[in-house]
KEDO-942731 format. One line per field, with one value per residue: residue number from 1; x, y, z of N, C-alpha, C in turn. Coordinates in steps of 0.1 Angstrom, whole numbers, plus 5000, padded with zeros to 4 digits. Layout:
N
seq <- c(NUM, ...)
n.east <- c(X, ...)
n.north <- c(Y, ...)
n.up <- c(Z, ...)
ca.east <- c(X, ...)
ca.north <- c(Y, ...)
ca.up <- c(Z, ...)
c.east <- c(X, ...)
c.north <- c(Y, ...)
c.up <- c(Z, ...)
END
This chain:
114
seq <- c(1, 2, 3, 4, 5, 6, 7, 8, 9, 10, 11, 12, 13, 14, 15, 16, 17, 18, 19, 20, 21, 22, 23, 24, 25, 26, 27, 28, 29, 30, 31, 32, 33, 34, 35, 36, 37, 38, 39, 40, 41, 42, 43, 44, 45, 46, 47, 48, 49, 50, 51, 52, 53, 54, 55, 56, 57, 58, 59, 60, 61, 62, 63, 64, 65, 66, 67, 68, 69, 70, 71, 72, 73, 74, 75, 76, 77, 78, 79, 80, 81, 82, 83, 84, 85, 86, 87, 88, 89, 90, 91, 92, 93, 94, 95, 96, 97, 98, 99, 100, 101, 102, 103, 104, 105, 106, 107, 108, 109, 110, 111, 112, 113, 114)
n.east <- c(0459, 0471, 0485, 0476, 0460, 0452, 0440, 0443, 0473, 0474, 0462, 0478, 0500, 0494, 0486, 0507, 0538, 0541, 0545, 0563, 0586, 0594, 0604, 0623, 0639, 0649, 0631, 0599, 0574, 0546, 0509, 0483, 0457, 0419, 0390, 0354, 0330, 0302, 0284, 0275, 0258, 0242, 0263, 0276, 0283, 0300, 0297, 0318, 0345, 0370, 0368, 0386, 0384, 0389, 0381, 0358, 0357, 0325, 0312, 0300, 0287, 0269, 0266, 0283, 0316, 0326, 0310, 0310, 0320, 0323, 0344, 0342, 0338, 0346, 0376, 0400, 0408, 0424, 0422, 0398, 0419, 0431, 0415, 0405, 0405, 0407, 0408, 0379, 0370, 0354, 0344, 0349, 0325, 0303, 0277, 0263, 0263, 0240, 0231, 0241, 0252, 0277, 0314, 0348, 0375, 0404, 0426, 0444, 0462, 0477, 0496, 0507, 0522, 0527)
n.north <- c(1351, 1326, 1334, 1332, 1300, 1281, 1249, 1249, 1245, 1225, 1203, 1204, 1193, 1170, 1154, 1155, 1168, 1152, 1125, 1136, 1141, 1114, 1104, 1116, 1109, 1088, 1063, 1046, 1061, 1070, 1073, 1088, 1068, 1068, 1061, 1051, 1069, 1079, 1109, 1128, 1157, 1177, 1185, 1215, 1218, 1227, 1217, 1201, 1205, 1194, 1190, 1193, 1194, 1195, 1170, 1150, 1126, 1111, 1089, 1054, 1029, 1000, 0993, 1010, 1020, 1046, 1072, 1111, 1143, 1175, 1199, 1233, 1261, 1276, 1280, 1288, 1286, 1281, 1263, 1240, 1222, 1217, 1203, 1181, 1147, 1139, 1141, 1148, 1138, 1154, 1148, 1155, 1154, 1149, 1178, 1189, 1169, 1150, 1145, 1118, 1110, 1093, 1104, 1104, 1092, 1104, 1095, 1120, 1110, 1090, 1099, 1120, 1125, 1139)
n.up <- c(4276, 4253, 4222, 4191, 4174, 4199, 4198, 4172, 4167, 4186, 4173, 4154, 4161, 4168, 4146, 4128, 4136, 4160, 4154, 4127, 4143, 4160, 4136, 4128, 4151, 4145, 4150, 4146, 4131, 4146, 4140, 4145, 4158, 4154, 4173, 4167, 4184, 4205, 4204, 4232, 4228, 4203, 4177, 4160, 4123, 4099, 4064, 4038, 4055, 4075, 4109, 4139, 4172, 4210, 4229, 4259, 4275, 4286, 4294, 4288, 4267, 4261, 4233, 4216, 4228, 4238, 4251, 4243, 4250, 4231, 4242, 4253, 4228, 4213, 4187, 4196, 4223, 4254, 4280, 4271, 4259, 4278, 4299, 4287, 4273, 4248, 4208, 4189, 4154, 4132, 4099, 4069, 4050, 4063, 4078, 4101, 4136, 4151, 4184, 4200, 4176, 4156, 4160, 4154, 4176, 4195, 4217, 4237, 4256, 4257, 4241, 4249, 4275, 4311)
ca.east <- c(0459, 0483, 0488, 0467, 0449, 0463, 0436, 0451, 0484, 0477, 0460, 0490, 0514, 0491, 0489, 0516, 0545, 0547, 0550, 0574, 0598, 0598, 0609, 0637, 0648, 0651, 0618, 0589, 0566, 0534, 0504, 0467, 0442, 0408, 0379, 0345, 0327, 0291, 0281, 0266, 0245, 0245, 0278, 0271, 0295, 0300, 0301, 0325, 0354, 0370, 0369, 0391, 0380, 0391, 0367, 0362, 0353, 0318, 0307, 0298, 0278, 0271, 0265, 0291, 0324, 0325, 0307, 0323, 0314, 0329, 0348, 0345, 0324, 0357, 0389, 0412, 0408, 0433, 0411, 0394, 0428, 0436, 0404, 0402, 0409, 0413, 0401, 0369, 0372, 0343, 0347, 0344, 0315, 0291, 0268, 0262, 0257, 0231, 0232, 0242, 0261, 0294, 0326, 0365, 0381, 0415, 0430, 0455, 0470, 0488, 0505, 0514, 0525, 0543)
ca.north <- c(1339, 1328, 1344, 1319, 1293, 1269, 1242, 1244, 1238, 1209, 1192, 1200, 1184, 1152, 1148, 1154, 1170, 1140, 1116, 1138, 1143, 1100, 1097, 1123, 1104, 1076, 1057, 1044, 1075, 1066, 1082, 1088, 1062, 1069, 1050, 1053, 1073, 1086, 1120, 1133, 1163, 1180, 1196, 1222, 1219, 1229, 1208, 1203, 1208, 1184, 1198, 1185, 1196, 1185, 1160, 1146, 1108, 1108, 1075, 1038, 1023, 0984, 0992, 1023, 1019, 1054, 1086, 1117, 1160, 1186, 1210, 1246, 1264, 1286, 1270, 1294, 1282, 1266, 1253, 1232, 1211, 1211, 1196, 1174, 1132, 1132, 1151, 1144, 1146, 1156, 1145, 1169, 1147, 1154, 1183, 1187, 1158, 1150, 1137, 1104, 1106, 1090, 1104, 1096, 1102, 1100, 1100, 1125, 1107, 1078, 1107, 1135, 1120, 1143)
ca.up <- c(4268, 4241, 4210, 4178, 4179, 4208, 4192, 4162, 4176, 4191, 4164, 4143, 4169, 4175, 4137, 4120, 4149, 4168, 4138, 4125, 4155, 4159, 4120, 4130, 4161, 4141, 4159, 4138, 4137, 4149, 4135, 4157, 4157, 4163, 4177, 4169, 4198, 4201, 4211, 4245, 4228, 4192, 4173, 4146, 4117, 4079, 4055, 4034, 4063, 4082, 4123, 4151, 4186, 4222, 4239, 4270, 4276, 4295, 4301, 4279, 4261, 4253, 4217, 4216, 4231, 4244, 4252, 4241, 4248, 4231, 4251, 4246, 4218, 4200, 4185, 4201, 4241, 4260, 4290, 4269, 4256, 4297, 4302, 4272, 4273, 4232, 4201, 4180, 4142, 4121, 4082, 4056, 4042, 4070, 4082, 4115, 4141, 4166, 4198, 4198, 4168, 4158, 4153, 4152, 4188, 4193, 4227, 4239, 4270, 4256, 4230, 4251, 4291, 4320)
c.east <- c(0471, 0482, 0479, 0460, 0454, 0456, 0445, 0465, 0484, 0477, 0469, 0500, 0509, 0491, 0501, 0534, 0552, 0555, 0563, 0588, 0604, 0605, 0623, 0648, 0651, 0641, 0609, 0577, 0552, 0518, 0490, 0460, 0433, 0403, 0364, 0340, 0311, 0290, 0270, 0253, 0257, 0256, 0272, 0288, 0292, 0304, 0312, 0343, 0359, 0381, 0377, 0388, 0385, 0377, 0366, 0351, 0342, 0309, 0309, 0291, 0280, 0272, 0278, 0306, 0327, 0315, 0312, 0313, 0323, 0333, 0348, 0335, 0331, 0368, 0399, 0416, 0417, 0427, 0402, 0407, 0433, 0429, 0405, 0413, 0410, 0403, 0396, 0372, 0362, 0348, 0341, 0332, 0304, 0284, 0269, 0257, 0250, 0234, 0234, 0249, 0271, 0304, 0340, 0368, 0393, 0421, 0443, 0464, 0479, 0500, 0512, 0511, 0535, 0546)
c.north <- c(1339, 1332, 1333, 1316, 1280, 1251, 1237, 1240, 1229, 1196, 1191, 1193, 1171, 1147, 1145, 1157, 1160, 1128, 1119, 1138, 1127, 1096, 1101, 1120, 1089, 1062, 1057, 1053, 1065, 1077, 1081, 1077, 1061, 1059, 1055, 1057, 1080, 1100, 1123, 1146, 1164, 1187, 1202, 1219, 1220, 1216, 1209, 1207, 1196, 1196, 1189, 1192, 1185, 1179, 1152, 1134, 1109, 1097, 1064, 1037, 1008, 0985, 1005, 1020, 1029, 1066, 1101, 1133, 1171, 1193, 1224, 1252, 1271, 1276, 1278, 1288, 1272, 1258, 1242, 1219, 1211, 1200, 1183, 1158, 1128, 1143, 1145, 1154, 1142, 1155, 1154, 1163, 1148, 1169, 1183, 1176, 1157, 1145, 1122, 1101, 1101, 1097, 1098, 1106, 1093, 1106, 1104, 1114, 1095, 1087, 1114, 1130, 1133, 1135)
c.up <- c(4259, 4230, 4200, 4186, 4187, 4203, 4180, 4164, 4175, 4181, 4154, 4149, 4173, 4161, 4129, 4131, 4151, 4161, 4135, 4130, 4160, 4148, 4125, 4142, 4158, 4143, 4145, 4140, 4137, 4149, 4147, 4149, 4161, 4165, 4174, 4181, 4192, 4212, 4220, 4239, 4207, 4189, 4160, 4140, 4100, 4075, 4046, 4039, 4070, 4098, 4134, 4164, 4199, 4224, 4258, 4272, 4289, 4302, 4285, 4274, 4262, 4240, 4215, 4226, 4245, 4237, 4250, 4242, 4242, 4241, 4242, 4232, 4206, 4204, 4192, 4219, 4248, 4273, 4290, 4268, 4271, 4303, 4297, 4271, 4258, 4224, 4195, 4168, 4136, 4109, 4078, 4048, 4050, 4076, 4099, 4127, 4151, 4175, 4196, 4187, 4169, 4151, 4158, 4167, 4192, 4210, 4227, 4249, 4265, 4243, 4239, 4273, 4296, 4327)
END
């Protein structure tokens, strides 16, 4: 594997990174915008934190936009961010969420193209 946490990485080059690197090429840096999304089963999470994790887009709703599953169970894993159609971000104001819950999901693929 690779050396850290390739998670965290990422989520530092989809938030801030990418942004940064468009100010510096002169381009209007463009920041992530999520979408509300509801969750396929439960996520444990501390409070008082705010958690970014890959996700992977599993189906629709009519009331819900999208369906969304965590990948993976540790922040270090790169198979999940291989996997993974965008990252879900848990607010530092909530607890853990149940099934069906909503959080912020922000897709990779229109950021990071080969």
């Amino acid at each position: 594997g690779l050396p850290g946490n390739t998670v965290a990485a990422m989520v530092n080059l989809h938030l801030y990174g990418l942004p940064m690197l468009a100010a510096r090429a002169g381009a209007k840096p463009v920041w992530p915008r999520g979408q509300a999304a509801a969750t396929r089963g439960a996520i444990t999470h501390p409070a008082e934190r705010t958690d970014y994790a890959p996700a992977k887009i599993v189906g629709w709703r009519d009331d819900d936009p999208l369906i969304v599953e965590r990948l993976g169970k540790g922040a270090a894993g790169l198979m999940p961010l291989l996997t993974a159609d965008g990252l879900i971000e848990i607010g530092r104001e909530r607890g853990d969420v149940v099934a069906g819950g909503v959080v912020v999901f922000s897709p990779l693929k229109t950021r990071f193209q080969l």
